[in-house]
C-alpha positions as CSV (number, residue, x, y, z in Angstrom):
1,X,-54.6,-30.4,41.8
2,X,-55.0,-34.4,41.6
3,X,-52.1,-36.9,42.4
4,X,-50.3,-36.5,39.0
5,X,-49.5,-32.9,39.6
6,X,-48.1,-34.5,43.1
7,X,-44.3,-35.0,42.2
8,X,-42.8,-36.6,46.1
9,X,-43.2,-36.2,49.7
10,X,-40.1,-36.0,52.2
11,X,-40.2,-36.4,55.6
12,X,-37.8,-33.6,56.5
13,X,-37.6,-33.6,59.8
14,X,-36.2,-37.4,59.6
15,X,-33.1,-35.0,59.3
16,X,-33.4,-33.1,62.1
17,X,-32.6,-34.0,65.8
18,X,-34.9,-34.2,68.4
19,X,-37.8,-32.7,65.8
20,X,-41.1,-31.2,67.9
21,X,-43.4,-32.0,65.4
22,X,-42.9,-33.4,61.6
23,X,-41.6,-31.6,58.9
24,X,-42.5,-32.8,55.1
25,X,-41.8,-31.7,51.9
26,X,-44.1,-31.4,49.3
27,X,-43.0,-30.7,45.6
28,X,-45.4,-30.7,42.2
29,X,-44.8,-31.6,38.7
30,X,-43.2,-29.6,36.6
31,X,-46.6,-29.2,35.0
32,X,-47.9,-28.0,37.7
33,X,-45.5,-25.8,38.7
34,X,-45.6,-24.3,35.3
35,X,-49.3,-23.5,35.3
36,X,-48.6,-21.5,38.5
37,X,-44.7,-20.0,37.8
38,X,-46.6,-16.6,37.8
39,X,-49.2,-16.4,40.5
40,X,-48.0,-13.2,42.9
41,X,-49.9,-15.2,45.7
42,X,-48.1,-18.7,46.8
43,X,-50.2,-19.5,49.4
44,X,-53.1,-20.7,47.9
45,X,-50.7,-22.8,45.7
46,X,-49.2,-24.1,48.7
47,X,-52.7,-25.3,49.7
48,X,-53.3,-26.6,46.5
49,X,-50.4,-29.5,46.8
50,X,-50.9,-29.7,50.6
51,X,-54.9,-31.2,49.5
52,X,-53.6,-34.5,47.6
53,X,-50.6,-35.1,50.3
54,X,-52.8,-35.2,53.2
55,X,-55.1,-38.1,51.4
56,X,-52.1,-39.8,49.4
57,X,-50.7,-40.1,53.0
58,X,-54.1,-40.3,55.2
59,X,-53.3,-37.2,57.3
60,X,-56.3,-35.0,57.2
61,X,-54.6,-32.0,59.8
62,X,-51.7,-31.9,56.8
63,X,-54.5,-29.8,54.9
64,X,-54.0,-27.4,58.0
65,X,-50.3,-26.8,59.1
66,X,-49.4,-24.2,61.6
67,X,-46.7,-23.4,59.2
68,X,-46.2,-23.1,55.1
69,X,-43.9,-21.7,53.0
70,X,-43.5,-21.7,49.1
71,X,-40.9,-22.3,46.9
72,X,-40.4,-21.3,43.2
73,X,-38.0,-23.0,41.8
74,X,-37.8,-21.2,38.2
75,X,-34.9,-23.3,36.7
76,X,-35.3,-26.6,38.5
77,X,-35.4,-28.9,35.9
78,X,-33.0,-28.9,32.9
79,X,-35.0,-28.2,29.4
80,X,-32.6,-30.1,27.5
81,X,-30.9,-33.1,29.8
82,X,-28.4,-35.1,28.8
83,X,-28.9,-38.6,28.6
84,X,-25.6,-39.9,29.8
85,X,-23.9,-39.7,33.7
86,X,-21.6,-36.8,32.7
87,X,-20.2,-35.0,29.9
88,X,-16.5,-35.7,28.8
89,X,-14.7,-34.2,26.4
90,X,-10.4,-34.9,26.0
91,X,-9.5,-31.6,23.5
92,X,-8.3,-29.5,23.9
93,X,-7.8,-30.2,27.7
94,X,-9.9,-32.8,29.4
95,X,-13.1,-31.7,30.9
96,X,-15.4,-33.7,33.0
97,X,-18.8,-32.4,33.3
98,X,-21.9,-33.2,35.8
99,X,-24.9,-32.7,37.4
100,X,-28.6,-33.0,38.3
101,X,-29.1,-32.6,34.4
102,X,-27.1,-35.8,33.4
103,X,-29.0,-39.3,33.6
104,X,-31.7,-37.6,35.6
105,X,-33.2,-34.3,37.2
106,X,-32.7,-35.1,41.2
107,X,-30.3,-35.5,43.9
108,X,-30.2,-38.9,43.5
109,X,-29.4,-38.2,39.9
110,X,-26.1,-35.8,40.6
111,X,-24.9,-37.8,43.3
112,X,-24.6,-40.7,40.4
113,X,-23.3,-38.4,37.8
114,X,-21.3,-36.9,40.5
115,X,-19.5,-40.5,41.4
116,X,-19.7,-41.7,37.3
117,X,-17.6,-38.2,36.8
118,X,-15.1,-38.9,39.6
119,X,-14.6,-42.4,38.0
120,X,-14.1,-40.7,34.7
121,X,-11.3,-38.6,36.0
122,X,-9.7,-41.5,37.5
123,X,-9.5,-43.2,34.5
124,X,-7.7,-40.1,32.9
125,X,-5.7,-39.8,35.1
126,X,-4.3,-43.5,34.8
127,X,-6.6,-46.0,36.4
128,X,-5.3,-44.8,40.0
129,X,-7.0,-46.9,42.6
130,X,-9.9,-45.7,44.7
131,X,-9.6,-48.0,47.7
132,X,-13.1,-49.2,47.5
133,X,-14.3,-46.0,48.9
134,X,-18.1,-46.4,49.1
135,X,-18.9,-42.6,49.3
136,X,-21.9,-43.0,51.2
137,X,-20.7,-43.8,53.8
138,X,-18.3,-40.8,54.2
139,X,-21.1,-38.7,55.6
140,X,-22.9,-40.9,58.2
């Protein structure tokens, strides 16, 4: 694996309170994860991605946690995305559609489609005002 099969790095236990020890996330390309959708062993996949994290982030004991496990996402990334926020249609009833797979392919990218849908729906249903709810802060 080099850096391009090396899709982002979380720091999951940024999430967590009162973590022990760090937590990260490590997901590939979905190249990489292609090549590999098949092998019955994960681990040695695992290790694979775990190799270019430790050097792109200068931790060397990354390439040997006390704790791994492997994810397949199968359907993770849309094969056909659309290229706009969300999906409206007004006939025969309207329908506002969204999701990772409009404007982009993670969180990030629902969250927006998520908001540009809700703003969508307002506007059908007559411009009712939205307070200047800034959503993101809802949840802190």
């Amino acid at each position: 694996m080099d850096d391009a099969d090396l899709a982002w790095i979380g720091l999951d236990s940024s999430k967590r309170p009162n973590p022990q020890q760090p937590h990260f996330v490590v997901q590939s390309s979905a190249d990489f994860a292609q090549r590999h959708l098949e092998s019955q062993d994960l681990q040695p996949v695992g290790q694979l991605m775990l190799q270019p994290a430790a050097e792109s982030l200068s931790l060397p004991w990354l390439n040997t946690p006390e704790w791994m496990q492997v994810h397949r996402w199968r359907y993770a990334f849309p094969s056909r995305p659309w290229h706009e926020a969300f999906l409206s249609t007004g006939t025969p009833l309207p329908l506002v559609c969204c999701g990772d797979w409009c404007g982009g392919n993670l969180a990030e990218g629902a969250m927006l489609s998520g908001l540009a849908a809700a703003d969508e729906i307002n506007n059908k249903l007559h411009h009712l005002p939205l307070d200047n709810v800034n959503f993101l802060n809802v949840f802190v």
